[in-house]
C-alpha positions as CSV (number, residue, x, y, z in Angstrom):
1,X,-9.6,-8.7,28.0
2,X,-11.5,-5.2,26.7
3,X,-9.4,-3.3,25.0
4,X,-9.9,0.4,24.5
5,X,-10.6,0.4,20.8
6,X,-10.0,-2.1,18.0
7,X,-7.9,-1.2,15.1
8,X,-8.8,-2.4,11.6
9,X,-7.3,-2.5,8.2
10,X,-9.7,-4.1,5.7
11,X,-8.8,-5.0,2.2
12,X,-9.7,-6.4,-0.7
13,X,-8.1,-10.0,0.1
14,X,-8.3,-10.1,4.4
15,X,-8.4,-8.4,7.3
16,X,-6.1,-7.7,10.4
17,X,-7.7,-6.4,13.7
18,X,-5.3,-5.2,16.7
19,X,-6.6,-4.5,20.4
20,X,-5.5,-1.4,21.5
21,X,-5.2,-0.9,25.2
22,X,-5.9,2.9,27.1
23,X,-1.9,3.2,27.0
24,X,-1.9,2.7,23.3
25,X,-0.1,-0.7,23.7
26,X,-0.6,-3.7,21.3
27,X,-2.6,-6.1,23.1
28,X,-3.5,-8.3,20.7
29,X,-3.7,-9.1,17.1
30,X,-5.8,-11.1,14.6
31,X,-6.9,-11.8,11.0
32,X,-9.4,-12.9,8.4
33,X,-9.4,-13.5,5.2
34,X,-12.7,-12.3,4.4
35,X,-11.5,-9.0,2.8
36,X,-14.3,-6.6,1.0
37,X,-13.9,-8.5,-2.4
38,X,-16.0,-11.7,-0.7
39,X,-18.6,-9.5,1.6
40,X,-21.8,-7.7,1.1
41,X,-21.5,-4.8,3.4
42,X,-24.4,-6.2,5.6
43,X,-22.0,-9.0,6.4
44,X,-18.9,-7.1,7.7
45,X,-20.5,-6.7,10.5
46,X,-20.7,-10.1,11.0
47,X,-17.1,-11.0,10.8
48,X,-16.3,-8.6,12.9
49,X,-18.2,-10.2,15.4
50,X,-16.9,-13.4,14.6
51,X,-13.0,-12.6,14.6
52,X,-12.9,-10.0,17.7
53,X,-16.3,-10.4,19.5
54,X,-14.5,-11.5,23.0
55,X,-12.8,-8.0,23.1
56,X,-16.1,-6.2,23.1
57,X,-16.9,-4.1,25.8
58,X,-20.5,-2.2,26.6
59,X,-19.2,0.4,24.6
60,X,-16.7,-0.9,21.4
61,X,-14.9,1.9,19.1
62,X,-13.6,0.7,16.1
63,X,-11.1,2.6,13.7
64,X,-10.4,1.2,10.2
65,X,-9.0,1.8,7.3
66,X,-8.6,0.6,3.4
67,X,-10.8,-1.2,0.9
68,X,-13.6,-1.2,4.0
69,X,-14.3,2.3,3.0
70,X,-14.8,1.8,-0.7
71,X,-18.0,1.9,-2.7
72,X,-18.2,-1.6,-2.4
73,X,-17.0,-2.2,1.0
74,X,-18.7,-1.4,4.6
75,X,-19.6,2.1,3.8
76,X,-18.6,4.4,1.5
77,X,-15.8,7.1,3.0
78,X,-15.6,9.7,0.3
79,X,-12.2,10.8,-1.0
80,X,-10.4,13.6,0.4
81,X,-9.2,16.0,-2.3
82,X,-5.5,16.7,-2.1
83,X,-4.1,18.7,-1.3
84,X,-5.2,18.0,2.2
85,X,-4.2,16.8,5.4
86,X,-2.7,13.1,5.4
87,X,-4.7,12.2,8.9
88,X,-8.5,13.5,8.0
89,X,-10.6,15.9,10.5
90,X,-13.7,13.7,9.9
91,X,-15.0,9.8,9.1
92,X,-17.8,8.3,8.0
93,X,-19.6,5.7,10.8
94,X,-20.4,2.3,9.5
95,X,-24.1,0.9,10.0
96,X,-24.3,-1.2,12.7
97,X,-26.6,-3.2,14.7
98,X,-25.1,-4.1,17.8
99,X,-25.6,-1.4,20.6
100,X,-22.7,0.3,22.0
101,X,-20.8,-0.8,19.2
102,X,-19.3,2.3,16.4
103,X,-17.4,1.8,13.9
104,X,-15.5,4.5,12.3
105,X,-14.1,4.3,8.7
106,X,-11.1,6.7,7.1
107,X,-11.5,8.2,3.7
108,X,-9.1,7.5,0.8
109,X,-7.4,10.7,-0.6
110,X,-8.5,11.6,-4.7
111,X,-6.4,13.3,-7.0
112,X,-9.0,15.7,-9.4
113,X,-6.3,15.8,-12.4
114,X,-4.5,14.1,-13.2
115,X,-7.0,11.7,-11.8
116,X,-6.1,9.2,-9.4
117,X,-7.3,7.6,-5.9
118,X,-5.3,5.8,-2.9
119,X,-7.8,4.1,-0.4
120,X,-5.0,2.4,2.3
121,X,-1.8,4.2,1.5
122,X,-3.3,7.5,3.4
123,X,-3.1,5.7,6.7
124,X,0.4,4.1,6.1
125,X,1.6,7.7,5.3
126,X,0.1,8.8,8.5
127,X,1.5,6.5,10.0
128,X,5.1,7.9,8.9
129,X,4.8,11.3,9.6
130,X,3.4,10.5,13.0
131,X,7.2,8.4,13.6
132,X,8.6,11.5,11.7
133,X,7.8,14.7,12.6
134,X,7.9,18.2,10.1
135,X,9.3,15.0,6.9
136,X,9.1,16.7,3.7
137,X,9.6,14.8,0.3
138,X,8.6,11.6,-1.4
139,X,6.8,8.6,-0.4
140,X,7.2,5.6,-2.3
141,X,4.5,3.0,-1.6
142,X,5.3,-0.6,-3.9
143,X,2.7,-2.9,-4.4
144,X,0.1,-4.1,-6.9
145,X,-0.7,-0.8,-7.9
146,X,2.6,1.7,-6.5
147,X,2.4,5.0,-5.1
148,X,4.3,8.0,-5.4
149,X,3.6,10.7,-3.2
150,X,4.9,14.3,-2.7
151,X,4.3,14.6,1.1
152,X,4.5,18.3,3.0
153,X,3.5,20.3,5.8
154,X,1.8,17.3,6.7
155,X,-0.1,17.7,3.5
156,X,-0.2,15.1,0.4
157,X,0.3,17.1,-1.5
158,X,0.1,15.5,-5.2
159,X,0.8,11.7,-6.0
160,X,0.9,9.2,-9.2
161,X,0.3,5.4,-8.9
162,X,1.5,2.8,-11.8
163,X,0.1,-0.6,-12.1
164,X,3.9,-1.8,-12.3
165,X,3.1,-4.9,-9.7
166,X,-0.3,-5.7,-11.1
167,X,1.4,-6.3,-15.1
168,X,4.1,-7.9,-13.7
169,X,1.5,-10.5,-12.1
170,X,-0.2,-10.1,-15.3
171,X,2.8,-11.0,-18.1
172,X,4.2,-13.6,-15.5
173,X,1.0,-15.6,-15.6
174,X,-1.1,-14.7,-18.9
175,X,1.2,-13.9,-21.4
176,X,3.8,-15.6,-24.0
177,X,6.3,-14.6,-20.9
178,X,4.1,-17.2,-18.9
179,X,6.3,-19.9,-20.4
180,X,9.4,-18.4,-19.3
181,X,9.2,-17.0,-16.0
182,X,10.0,-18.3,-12.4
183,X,7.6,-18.7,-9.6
184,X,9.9,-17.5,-7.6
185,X,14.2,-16.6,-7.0
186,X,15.4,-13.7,-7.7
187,X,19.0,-12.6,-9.6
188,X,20.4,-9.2,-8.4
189,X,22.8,-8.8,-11.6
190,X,19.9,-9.7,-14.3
191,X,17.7,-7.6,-12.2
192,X,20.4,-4.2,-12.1
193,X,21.1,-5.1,-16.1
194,X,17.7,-4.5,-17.2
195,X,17.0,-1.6,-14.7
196,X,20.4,0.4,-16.3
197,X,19.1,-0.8,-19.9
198,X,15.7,0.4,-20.0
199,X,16.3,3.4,-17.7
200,X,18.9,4.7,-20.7
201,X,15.8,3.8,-23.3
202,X,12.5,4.0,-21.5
203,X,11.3,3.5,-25.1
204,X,12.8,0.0,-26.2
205,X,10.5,-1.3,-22.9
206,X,7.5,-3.4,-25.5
207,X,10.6,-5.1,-27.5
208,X,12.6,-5.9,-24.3
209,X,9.9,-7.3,-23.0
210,X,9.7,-10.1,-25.7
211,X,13.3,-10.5,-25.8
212,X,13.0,-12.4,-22.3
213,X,11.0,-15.4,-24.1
214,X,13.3,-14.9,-26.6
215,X,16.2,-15.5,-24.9
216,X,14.8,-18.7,-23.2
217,X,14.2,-20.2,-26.5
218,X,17.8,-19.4,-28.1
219,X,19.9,-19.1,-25.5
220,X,17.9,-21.4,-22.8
221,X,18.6,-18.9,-20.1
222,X,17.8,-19.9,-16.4
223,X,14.0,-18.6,-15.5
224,X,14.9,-17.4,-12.0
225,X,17.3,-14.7,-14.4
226,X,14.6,-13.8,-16.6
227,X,11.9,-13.7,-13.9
228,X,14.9,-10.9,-12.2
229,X,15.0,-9.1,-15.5
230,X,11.4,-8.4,-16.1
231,X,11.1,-7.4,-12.3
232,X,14.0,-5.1,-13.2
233,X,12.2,-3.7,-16.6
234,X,9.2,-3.0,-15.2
235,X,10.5,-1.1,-12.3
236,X,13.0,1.0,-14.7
237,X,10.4,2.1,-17.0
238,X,8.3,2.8,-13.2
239,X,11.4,4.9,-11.9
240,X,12.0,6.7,-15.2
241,X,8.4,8.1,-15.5
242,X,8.8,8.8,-12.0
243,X,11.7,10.6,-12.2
244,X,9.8,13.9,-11.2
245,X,9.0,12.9,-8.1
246,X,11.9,11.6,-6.7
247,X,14.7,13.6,-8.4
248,X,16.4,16.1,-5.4
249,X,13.9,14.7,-3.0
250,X,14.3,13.0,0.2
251,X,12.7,9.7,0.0
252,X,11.2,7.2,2.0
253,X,9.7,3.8,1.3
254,X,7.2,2.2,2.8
255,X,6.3,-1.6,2.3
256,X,7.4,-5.3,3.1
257,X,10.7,-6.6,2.2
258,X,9.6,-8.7,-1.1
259,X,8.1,-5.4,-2.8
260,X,10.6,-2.7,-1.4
261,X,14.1,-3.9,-1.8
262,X,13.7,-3.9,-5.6
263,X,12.6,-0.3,-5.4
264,X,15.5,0.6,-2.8
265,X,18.2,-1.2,-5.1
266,X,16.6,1.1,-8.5
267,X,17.0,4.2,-6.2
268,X,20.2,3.1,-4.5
269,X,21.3,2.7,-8.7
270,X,20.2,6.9,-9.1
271,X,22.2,7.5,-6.1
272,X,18.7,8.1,-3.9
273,X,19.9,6.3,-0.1
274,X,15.9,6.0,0.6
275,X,14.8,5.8,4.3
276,X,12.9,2.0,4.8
277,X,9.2,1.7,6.9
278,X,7.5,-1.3,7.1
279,X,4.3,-1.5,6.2
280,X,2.4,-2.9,9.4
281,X,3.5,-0.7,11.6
282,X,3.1,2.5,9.6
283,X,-0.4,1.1,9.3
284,X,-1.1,0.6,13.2
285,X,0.7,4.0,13.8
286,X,-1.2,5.6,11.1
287,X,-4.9,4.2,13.2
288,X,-3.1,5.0,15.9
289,X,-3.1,8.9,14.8
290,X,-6.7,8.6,13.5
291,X,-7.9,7.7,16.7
292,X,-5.9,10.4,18.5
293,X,-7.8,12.7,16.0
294,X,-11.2,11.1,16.8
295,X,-10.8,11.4,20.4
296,X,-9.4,15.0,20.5
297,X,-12.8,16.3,18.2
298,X,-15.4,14.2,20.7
């Protein structure tokens, strides 16, 4: 089997590679979990090699995307400024030294002020315009780090990111909350009860927060609830500060189940009905448009 090019989207964690066939099709579809954060960038080559080797041809394009593109990964891609174009008019080629074999690398979009920087996100919102054609309005992006994005005329045109999944790993596991908190479950009530309560006082967030080990210790309340609760703090005082962005917009939301519903059900509460995308295949549509892109300017 040679495919017509190999899409890629690179991480910090792992790696998923898809061969793409001259019709577009899926052909097939891999992964590694040697993401950026464990390579040098004269070793990406390598697993490259090692994961998708049997699907080069004499001649092997390669379009990726994410953390590959970082300072510390592959090659540096440098930023877009927006506003610009969601699907970018140029990349930046990896070094390689296999012949016939190119590797092409999309650029993150930067933010000059207030600053901020999505390396990833780009391609998934590519990805969603290219399924949804003249889409104006918000894009909301949950994960470790969550984006918001004001998305038109195929332009981002401004965006904002919180760290709301990265302090909720962060108080679950290395704080007094540690104690109190669930691996896992989830509790839809607990969650919606501390979403209304700290969206009607953004400000009582810090001594909420404690209140959950307090509650354990006085009132020995299940840790599946309190584990719902924090989840539904965090998010509030995320949807609150947000509240620009999404107010009187139409709103998509682009991510796995896990991380989205718990965003859908906060705008569902603000009377927001948000259109759903899943991640993976905004990402391979997104690649898909890049390389559309690629081919067009050759």
């Amino acid at each position: 089997m040679t495919p017509h090019w190999i899409a890629a989207d690179w991480g910090t964690s792992n790696a998923r590679f898809w061969a793409i066939g001259a019709d577009g099709a899926v052909m097939d579809a891999r992964a590694s979990d040697k993401g950026m954060g464990d390579l040098a960038p004269s070793e990406f080559e390598g697993v490259l090699t090692d994961v998708c080797g049997d699907w080069f041809g004499g001649t092997t394009h390669v379009v990726a995307c994410g953390m590959v593109g970082s300072r510390q990964g592959w090659v540096e891609a440098p930023y877009q400024t927006a506003p610009c174009a969601v699907c970018p008019s140029t990349m930046v080629t990896a070094p390689v030294t296999r012949a016939g074999l190119t590797v092409h690398v999309i650029p993150g979009i930067r933010q000059t002020s207030p600053a901020d920087v999505m390396r990833g996100e780009e391609t998934q919102i590519a990805g969603f315009l290219a399924h949804n054609k003249d889409w104006d309005g918000v894009i909301c992006l949950p994960g470790t780090h969550t984006k918001w994005v004001h998305v038109s005329a195929n332009e981002v045109v401004s965006f904002q990111t919180f760290m709301t999944g990265e302090m909720f790993a962060m108080l679950k596991d290395a704080s007094v909350l540690r104690h109190s908190i669930a691996p896992t479950g989830w509790d839809d009530d607990a969650f919606c009860e501390a979403l209304n309560a700290i969206l009607s006082k953004p400000e009582s967030l810090a001594g909420r927060l404690f209140s959950i080990r307090a509650d354990q210790l006085v009132n020995d309340t299940n840790d599946v609830t309190l584990r719902a609760r924090l989840s539904g703090l965090l998010i509030g005082a995320e949807i609150a500060a947000a509240k620009p962005y999404w107010l009187g917009q139409r709103v998509a939301v682009i991510g796995a189940d896990a991380v989205s519903m718990p965003y859908v059900a906060a705008l569902t509460a603000q009377g927001i009905t948000p259109e759903r995308a899943d991640v993976t295949e905004m990402t391979l549509a997104g690649l898909k448009a890049a390389h559309i892109l690629l081919e067009t300017a050759q």
